[in-house]
PyMOL commands that place a pseudoatom at each C-alpha (Angstrom):
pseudoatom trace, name=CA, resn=UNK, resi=1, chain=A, elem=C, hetatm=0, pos=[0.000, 0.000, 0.000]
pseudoatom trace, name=CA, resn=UNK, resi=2, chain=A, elem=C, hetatm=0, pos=[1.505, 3.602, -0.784]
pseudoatom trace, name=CA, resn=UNK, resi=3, chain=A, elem=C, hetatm=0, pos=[1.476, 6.310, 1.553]
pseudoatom trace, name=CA, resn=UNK, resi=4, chain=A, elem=C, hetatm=0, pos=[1.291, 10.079, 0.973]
pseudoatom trace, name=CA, resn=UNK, resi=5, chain=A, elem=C, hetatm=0, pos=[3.506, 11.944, 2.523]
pseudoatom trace, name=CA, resn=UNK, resi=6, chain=A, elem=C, hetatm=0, pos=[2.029, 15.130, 3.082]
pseudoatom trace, name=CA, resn=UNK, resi=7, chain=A, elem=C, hetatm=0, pos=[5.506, 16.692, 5.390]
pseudoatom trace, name=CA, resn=UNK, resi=8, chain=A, elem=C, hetatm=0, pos=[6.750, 16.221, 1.929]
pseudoatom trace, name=CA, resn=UNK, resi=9, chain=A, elem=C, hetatm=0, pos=[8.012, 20.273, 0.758]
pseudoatom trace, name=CA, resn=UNK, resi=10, chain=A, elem=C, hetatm=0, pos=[7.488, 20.900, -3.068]
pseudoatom trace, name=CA, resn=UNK, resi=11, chain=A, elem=C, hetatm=0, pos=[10.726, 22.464, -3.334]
pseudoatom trace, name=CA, resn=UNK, resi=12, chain=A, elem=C, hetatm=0, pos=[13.427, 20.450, -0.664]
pseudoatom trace, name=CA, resn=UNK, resi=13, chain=A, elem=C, hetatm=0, pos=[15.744, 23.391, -0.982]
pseudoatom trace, name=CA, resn=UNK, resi=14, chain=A, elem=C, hetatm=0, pos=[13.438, 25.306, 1.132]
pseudoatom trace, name=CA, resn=UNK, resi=15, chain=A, elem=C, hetatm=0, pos=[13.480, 22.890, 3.897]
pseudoatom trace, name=CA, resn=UNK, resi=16, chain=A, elem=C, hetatm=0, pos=[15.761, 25.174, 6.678]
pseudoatom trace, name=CA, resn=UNK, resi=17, chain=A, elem=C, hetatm=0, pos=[13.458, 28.557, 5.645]
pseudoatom trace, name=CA, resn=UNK, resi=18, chain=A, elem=C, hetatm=0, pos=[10.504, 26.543, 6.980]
pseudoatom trace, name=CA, resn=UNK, resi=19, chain=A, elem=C, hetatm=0, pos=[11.618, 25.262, 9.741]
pseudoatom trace, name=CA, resn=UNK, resi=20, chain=A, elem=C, hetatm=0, pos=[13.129, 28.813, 10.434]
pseudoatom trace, name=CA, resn=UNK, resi=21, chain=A, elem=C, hetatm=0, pos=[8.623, 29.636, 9.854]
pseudoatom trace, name=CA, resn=UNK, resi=22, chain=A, elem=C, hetatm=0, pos=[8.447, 27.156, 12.004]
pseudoatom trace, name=CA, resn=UNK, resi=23, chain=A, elem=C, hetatm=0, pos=[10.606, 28.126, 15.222]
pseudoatom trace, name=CA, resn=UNK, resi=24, chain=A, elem=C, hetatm=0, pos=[8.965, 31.583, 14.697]
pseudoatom trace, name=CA, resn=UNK, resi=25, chain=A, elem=C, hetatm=0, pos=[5.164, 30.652, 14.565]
pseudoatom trace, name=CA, resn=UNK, resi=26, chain=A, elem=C, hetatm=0, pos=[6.194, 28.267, 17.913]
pseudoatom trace, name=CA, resn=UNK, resi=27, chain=A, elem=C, hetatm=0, pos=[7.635, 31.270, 19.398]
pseudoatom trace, name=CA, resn=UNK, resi=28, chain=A, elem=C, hetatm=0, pos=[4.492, 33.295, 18.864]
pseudoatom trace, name=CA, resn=UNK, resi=29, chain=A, elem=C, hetatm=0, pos=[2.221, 31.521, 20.517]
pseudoatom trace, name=CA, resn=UNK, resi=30, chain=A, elem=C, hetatm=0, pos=[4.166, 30.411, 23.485]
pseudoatom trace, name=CA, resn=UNK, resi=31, chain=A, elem=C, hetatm=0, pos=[5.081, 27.192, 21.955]
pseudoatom trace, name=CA, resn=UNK, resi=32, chain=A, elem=C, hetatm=0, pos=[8.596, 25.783, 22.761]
pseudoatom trace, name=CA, resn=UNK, resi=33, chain=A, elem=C, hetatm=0, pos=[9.953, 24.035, 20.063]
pseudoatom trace, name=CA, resn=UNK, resi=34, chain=A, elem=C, hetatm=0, pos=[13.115, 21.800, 19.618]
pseudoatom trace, name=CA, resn=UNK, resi=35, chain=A, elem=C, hetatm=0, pos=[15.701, 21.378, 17.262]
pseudoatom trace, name=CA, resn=UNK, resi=36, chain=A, elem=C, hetatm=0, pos=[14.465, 17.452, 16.000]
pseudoatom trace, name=CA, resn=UNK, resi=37, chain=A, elem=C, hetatm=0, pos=[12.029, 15.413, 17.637]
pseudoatom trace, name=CA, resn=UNK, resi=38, chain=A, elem=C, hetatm=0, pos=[8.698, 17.131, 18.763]
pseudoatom trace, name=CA, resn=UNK, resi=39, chain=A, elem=C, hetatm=0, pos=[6.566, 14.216, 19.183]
pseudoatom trace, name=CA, resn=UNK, resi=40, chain=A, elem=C, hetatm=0, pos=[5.611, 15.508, 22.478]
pseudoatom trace, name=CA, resn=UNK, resi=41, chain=A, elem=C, hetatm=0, pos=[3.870, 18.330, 21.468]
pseudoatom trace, name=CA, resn=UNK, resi=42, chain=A, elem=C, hetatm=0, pos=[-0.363, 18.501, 22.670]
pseudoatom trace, name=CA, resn=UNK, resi=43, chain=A, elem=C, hetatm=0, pos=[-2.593, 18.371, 19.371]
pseudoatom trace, name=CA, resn=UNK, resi=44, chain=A, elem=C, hetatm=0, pos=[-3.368, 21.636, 20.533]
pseudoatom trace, name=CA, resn=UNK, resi=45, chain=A, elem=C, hetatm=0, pos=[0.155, 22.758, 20.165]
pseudoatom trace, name=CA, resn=UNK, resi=46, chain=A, elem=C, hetatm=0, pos=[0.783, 21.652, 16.903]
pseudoatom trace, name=CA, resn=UNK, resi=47, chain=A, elem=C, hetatm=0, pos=[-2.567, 22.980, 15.956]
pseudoatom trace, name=CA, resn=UNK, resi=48, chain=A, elem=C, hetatm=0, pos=[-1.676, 26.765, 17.286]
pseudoatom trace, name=CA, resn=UNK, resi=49, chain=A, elem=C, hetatm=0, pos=[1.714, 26.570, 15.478]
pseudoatom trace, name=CA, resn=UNK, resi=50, chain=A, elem=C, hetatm=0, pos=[0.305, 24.919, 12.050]
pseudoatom trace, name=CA, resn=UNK, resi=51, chain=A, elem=C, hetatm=0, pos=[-2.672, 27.840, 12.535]
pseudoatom trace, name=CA, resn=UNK, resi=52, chain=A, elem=C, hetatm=0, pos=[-0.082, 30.239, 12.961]
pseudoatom trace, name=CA, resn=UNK, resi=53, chain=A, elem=C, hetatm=0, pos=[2.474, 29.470, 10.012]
pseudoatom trace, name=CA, resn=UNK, resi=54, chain=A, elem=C, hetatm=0, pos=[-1.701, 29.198, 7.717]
pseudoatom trace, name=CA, resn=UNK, resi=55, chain=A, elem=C, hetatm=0, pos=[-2.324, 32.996, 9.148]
pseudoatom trace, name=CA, resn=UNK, resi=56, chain=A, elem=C, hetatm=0, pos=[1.135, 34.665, 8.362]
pseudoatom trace, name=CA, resn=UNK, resi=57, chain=A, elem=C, hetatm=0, pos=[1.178, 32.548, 5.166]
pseudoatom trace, name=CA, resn=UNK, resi=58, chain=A, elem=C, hetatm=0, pos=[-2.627, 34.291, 4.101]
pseudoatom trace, name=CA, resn=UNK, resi=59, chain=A, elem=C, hetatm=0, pos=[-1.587, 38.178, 5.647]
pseudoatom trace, name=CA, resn=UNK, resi=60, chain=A, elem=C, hetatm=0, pos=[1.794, 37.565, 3.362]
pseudoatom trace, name=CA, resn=UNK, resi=61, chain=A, elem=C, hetatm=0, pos=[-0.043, 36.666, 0.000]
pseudoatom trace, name=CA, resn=UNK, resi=62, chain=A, elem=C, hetatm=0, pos=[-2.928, 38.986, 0.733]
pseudoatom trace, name=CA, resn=UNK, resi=63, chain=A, elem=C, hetatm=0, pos=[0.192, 41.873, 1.182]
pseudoatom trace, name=CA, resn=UNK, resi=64, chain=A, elem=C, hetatm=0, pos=[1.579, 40.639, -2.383]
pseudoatom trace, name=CA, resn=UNK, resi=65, chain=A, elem=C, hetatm=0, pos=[-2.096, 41.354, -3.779]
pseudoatom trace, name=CA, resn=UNK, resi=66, chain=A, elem=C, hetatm=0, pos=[-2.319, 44.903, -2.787]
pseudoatom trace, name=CA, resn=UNK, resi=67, chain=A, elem=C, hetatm=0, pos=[1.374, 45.371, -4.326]
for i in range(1, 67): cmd.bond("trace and resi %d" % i, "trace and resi %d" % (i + 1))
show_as sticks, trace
zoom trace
């Protein structure tokens, strides 16, 4: 059976500038983050940082609209 990976980046190259997005979005919201393994993260964590990275990813393109 084939599985999707969906942590799978488009372009690899950009690999360290997300995690970099990341960090940040952690930071944020009070989320402390480590260099690796964070399998120990609450749903609710990972949620806040994924909702995070989703929010500054929408104010950036809606910012490269009104350009």
């Amino acid at each position: 059976m084939s599985r999707n990976n969906s942590n799978k980046l488009s372009v690899p190259k950009a690999k360290d500038a997300m995690n970099r997005f990341k960090m940040e979005a952690a930071s944020e919201v009070g989320v402390s983050l480590n260099q690796g393994y964070n399998g120990d993260l609450t749903s609710r964590q990972a949620g806040s940082i994924g909702g995070q990275m989703v929010k500054k990813m929408i104010q950036a393109y809606e910012e490269s609209l009104s350009k």
